[in-house]
LOVO-853749 format. One record per atom (N, C-alpha, C): residue number from 1; z, y negated, x negated. Coordinates in pm, whole numbers, plus 50000, padded with zeros to 5 digits. Layout:
BEGIN
- seq;c3;c2;c1
- NUM;Z;Y;X
...
//
This chain:
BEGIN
- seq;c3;c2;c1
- 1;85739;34743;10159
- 1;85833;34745;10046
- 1;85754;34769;09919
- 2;85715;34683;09800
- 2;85685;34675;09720
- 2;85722;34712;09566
- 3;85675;34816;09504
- 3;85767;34846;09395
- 3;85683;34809;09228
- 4;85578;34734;09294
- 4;85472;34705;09183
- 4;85402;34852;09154
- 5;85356;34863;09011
- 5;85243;34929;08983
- 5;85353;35024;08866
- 6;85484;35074;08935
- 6;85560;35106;08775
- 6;85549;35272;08775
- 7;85459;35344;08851
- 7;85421;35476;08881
- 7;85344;35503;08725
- 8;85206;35477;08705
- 8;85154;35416;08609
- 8;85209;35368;08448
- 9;85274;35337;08481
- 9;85363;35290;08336
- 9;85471;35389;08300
- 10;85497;35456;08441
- 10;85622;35571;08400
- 10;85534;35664;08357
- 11;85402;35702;08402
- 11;85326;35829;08352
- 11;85283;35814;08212
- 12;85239;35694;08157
- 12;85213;35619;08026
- 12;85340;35644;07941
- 13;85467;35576;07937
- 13;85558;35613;07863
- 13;85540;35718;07825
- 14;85617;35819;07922
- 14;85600;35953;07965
- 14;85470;36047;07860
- 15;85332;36021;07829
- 15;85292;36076;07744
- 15;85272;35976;07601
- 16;85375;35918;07587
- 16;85350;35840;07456
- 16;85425;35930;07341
- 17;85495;35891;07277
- 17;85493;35946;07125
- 17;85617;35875;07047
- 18;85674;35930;06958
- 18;85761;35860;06866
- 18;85873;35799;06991
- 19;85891;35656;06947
- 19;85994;35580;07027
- 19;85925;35555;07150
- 20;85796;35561;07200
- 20;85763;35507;07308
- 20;85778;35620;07469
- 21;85791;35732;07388
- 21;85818;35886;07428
- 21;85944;35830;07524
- 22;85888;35853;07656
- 22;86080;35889;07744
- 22;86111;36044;07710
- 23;86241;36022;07696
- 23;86294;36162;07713
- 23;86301;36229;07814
- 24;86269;36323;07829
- 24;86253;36403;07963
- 24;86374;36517;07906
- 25;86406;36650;08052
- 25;86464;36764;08046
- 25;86453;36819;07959
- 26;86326;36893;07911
- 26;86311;36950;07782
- 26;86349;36894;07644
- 27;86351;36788;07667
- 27;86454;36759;07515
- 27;86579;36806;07464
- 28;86623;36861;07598
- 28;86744;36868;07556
- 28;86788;37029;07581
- 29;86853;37134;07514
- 29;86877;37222;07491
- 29;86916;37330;07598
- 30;86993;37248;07660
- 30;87123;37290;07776
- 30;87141;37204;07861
- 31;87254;37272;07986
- 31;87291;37125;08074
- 31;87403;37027;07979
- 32;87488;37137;07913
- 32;87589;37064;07804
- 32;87524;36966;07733
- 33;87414;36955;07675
- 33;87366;36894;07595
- 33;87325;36768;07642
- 34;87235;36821;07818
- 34;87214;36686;07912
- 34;87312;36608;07946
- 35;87424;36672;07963
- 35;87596;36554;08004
- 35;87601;36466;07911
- 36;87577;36537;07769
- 36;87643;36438;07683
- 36;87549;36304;07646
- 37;87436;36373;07671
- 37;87283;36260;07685
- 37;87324;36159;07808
- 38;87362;36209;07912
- 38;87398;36115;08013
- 38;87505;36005;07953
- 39;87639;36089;07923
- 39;87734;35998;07873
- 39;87715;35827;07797
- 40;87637;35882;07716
- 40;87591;35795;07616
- 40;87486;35730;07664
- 41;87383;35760;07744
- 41;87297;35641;07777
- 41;87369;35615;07898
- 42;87492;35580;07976
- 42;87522;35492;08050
- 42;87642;35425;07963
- 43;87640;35405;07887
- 43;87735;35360;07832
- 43;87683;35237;07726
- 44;87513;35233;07717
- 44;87444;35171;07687
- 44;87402;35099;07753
- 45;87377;34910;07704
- 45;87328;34803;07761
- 45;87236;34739;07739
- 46;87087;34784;07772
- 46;87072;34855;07847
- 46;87082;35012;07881
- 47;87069;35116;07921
- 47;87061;35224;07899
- 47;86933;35299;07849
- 48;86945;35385;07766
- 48;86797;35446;07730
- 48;86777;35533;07854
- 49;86632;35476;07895
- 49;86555;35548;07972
- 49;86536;35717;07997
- 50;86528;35748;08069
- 50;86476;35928;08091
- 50;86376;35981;08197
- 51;86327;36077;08172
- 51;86284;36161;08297
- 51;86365;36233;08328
- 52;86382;36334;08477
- 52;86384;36368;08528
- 52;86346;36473;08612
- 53;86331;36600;08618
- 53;86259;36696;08687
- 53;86299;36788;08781
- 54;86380;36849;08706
- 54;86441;37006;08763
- 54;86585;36928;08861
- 55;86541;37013;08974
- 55;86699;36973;09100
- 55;86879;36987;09019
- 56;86863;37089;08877
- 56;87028;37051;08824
- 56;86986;36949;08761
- 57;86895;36919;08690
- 57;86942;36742;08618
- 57;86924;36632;08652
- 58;86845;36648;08812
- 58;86845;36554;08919
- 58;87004;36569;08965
- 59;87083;36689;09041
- 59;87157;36659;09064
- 59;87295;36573;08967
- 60;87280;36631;08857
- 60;87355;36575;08733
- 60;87349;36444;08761
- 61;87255;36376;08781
- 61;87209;36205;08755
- 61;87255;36161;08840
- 62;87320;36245;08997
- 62;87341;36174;09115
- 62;87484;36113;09046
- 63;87542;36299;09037
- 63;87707;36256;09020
- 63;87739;36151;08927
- 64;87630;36116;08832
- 64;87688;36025;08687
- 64;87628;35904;08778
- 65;87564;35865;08858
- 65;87512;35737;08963
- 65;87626;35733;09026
- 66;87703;35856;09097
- 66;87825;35792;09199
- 66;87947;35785;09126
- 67;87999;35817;08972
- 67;88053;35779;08883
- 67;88082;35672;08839
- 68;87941;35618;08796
- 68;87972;35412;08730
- 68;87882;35352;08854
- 69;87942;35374;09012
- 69;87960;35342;09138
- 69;88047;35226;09115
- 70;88060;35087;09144
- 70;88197;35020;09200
- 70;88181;35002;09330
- 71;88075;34987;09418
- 71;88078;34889;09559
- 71;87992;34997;09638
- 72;87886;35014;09628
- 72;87749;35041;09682
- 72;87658;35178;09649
- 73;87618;35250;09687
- 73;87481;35364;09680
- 73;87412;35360;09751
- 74;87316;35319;09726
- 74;87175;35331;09836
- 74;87069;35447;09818
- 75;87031;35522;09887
- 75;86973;35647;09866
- 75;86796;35607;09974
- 76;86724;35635;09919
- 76;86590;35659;10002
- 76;86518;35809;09975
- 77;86506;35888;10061
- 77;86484;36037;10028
- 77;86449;36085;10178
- 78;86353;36204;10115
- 78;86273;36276;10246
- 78;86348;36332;10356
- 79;86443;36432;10275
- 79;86533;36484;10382
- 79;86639;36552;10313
- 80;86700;36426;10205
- 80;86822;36498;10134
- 80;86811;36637;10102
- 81;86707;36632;10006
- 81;86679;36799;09965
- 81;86804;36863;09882
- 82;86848;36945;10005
- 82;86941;37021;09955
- 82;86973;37074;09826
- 83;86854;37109;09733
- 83;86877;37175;09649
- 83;86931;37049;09484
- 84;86892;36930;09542
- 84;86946;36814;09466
- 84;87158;36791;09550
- 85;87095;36775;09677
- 85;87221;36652;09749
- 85;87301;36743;09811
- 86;87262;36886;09782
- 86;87389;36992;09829
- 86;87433;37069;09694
- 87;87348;36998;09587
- 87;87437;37128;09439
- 87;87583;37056;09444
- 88;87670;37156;09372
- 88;87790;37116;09335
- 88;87837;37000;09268
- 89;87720;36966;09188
- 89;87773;36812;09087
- 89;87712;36697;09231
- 90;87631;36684;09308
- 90;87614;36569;09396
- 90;87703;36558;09472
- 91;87812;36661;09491
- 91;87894;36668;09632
- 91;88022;36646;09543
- 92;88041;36679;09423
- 92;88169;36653;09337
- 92;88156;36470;09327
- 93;88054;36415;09278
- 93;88033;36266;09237
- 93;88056;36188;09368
- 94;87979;36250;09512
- 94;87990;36157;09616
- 94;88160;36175;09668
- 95;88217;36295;09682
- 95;88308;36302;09711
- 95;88422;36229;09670
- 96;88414;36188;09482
- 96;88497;36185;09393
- 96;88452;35993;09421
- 97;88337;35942;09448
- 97;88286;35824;09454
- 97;88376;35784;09613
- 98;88443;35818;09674
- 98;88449;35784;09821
- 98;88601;35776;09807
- 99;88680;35907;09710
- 99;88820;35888;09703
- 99;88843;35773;09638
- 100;88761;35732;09564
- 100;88772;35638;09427
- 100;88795;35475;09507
- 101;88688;35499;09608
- 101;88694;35317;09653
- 101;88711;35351;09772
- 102;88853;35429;09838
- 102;88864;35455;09971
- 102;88938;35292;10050
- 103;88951;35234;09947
- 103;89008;35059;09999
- 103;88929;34977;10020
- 104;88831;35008;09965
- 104;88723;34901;09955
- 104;88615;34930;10074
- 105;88597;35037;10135
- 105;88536;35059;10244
- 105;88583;35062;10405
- 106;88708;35012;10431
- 106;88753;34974;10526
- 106;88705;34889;10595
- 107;88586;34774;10562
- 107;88528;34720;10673
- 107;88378;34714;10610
- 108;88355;34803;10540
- 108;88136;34815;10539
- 108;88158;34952;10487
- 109;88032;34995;10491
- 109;87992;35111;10436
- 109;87978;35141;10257
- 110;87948;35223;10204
- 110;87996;35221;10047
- 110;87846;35320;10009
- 111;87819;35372;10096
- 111;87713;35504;10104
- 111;87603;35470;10201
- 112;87483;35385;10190
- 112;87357;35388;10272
- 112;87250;35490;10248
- 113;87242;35576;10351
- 113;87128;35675;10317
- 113;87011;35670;10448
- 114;86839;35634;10382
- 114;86749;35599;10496
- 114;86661;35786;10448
- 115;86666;35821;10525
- 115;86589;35980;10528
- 115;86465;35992;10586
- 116;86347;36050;10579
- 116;86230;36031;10633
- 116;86241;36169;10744
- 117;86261;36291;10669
- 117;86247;36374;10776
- 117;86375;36456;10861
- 118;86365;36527;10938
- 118;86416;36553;11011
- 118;86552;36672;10961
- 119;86693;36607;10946
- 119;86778;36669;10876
- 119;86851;36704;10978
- 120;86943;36803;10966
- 120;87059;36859;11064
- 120;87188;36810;10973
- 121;87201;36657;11037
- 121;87307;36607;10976
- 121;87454;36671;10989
- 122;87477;36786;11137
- 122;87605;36832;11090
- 122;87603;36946;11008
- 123;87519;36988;10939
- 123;87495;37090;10909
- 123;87443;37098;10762
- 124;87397;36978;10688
- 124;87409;36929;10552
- 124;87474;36960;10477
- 125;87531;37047;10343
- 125;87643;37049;10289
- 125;87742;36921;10254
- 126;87619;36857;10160
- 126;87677;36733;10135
- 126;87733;36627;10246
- 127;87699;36656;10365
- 127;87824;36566;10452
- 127;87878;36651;10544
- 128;87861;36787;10512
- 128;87992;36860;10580
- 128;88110;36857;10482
- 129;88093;36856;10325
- 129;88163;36780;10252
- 129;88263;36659;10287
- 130;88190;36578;10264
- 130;88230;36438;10279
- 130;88326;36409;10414
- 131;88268;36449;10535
- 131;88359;36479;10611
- 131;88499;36487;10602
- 132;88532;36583;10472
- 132;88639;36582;10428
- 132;88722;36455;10392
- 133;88701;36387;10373
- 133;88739;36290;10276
- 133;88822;36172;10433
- 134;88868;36118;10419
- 134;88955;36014;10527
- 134;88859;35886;10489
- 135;88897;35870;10616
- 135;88768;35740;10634
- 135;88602;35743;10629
- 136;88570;35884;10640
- 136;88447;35888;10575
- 136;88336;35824;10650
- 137;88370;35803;10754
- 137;88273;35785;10889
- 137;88269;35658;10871
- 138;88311;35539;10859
- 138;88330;35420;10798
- 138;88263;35394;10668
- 139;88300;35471;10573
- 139;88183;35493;10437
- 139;88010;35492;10423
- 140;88002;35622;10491
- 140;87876;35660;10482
- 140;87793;35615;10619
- 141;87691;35576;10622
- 141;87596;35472;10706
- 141;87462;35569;10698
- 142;87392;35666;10745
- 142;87275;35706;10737
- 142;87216;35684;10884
- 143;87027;35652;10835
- 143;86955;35639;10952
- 143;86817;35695;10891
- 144;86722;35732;10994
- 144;86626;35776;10956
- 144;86492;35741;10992
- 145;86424;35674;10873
- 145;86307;35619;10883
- 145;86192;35608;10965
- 146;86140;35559;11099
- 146;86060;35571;11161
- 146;85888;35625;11062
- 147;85851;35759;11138
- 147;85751;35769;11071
- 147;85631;35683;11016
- 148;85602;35581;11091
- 148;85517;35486;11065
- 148;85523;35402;10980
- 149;85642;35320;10912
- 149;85702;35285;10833
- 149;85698;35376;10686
- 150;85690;35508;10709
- 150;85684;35558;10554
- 150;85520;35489;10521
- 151;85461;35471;10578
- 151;85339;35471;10516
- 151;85346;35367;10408
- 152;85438;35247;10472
- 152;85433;35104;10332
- 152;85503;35168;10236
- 153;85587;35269;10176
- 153;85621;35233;10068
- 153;85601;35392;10031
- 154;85577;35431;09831
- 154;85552;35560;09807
- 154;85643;35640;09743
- 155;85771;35541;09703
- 155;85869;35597;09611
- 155;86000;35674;09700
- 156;86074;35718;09621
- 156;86215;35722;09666
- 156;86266;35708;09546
- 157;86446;35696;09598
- 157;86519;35669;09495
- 157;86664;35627;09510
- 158;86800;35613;09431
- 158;86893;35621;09441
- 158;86948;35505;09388
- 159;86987;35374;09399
- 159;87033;35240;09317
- 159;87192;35233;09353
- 160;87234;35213;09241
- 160;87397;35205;09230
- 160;87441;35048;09226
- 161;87524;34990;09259
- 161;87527;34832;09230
- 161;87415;34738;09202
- 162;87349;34787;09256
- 162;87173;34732;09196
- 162;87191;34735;09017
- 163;87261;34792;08983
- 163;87223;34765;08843
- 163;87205;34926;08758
- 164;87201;35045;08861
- 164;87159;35177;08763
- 164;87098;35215;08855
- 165;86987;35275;08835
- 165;86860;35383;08933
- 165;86852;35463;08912
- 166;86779;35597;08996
- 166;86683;35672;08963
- 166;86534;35643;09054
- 167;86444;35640;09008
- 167;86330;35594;09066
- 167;86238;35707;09067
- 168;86169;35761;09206
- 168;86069;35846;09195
- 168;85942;35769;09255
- 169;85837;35758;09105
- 169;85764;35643;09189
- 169;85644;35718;09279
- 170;85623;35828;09333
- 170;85560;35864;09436
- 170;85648;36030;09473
- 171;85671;35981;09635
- 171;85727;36081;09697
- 171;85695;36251;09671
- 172;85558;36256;09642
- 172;85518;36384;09661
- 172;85487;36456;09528
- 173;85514;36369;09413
- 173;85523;36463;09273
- 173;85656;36407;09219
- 174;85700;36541;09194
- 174;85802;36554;09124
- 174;85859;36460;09009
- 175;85985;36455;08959
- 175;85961;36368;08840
- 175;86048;36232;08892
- 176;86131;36157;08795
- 176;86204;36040;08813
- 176;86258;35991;08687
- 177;86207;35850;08685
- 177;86325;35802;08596
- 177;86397;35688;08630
- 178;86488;35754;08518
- 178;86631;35706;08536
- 178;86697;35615;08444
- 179;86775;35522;08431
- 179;86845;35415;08373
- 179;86943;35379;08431
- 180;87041;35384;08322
- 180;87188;35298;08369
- 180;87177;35138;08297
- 181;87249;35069;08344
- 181;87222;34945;08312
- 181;87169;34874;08305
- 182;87088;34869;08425
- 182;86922;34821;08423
- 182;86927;34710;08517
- 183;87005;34568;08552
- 183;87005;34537;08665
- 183;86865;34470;08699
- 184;86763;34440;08638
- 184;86671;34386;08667
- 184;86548;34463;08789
- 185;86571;34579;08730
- 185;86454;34690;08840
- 185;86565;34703;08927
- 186;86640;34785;08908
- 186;86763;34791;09018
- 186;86804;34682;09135
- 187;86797;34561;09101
- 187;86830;34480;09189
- 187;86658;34474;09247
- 188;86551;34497;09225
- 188;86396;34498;09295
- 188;86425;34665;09378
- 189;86528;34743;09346
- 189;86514;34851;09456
- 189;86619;34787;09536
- 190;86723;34732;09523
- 190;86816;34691;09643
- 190;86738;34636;09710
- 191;86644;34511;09683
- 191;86627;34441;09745
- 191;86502;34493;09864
- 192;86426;34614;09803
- 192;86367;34655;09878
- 192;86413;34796;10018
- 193;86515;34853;09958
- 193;86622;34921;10010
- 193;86662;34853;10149
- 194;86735;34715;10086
- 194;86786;34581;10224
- 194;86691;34565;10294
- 195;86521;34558;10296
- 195;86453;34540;10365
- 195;86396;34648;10459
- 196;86406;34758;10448
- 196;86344;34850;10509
- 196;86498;34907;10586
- 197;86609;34910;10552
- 197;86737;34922;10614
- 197;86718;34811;10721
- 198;86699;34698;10717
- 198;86683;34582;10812
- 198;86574;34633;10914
- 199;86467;34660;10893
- 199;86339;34712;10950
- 199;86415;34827;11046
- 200;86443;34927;10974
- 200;86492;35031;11091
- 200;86612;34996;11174
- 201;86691;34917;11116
- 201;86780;34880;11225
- 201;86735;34806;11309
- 202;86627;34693;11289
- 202;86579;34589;11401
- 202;86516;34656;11488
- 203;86455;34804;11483
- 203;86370;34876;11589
- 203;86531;34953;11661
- 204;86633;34931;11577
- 204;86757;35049;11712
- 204;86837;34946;11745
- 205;86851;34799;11735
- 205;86895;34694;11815
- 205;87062;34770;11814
- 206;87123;34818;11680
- 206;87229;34920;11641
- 206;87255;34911;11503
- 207;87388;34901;11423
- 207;87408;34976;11323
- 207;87467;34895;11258
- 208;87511;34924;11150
- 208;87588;34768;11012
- 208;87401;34753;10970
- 209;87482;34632;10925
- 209;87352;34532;10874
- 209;87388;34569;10738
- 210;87305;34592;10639
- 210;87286;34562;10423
- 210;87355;34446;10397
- 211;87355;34363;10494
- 211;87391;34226;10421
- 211;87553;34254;10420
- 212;87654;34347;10478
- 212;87768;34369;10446
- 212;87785;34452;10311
- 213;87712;34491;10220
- 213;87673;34545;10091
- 213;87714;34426;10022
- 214;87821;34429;09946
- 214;87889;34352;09796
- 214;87775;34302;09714
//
């Protein structure tokens, strides 16, 4: 799974200057201050870019990702680190994302999540959550990445309709950015998302196929 060389270019932005400067956490005052930063760059076409750091304004980014949700969430992540995919705003957005298109998931999933390590899926907040919700088992689709397979790819990351992300372009440092309205990178994480979802399902000869994804 190929994500090009955009690790590199995010670290470049990232120490540039003036307009070339991404905005990161510290720009902004408060979490109040971060909502309203969110508001407004998804509401932008394209969206202005950001970083990403700390687990509340990661989690913030989920709920505003399962927000301007219509069809699809695709998630790639180590082991749904709790302290992102169990705060209160990820479990308010997925929850609030599942009541929202509870019609539309009656025959595919709405929620793909591929996990690398070893989670206690009944025991997760975020889908002892979800649970809640009617139909949920039908919704949400998770499987977990054969170890050998992590080796091809270094990122993780969260794509909404293929057209809003958050991108972490290497697993093991911290840090992501994020864009709403972006369908051009976004549709290069679906498409790499669909392929490695295909990959682990072709080794369990089991499961919905991506290609039922809108």
């Amino acid at each position: 799974m190929q994500m090009g060389n955009v690790a590199e270019g995010v670290r470049e932005r990232s120490r540039g200057s003036g307009e070339e400067r991404i905005l990161a956490p510290a720009d902004f005052s408060d979490m109040r201050s971060f909502r309203r930063f969110l508001e407004a760059a998804s509401s932008k076409i394209p969206g202005e870019e950001f970083l990403t750091s700390s687990s509340e304004h990661t989690a913030a980014v989920v709920d505003f990702l399962f927000e301007h949700t219509e069809g699809v969430v695709e998630i790639l992540t180590d082991r749904l680190d709790p302290a992102i995919y169990a705060h209160d705003d990820a479990i308010h957005g997925a929850k609030a994302f599942l009541d929202r298109t509870r019609a539309a998931y009656k025959d595919h999933p709405s929620i793909f999540i591929l996990y690398e390590a070893q989670v206690n899926l009944n025991e997760h907040l975020l889908l002892k959550e979800v649970r809640g919700v009617p139909g949920w088992d039908k919704a949400v689709s998770f499987k977990r990445v054969p170890g050998d397979l992590t080796s091809q790819y270094t990122s993780h990351f969260v794509v909404s309709d293929a057209k809003h992300f958050m991108f972490q372009p290497e697993r093991t440092t911290p840090g992501a950015l994020v864009q709403f309205n972006a369908p051009e990178f976004s549709a290069r994480l679906h498409s790499g998302f669909g392929e490695l979802w295909h990959e682990v399902v072709g080794r369990e000869h089991i499961g919905p196929s991506i290609q039922t994804v809108p």
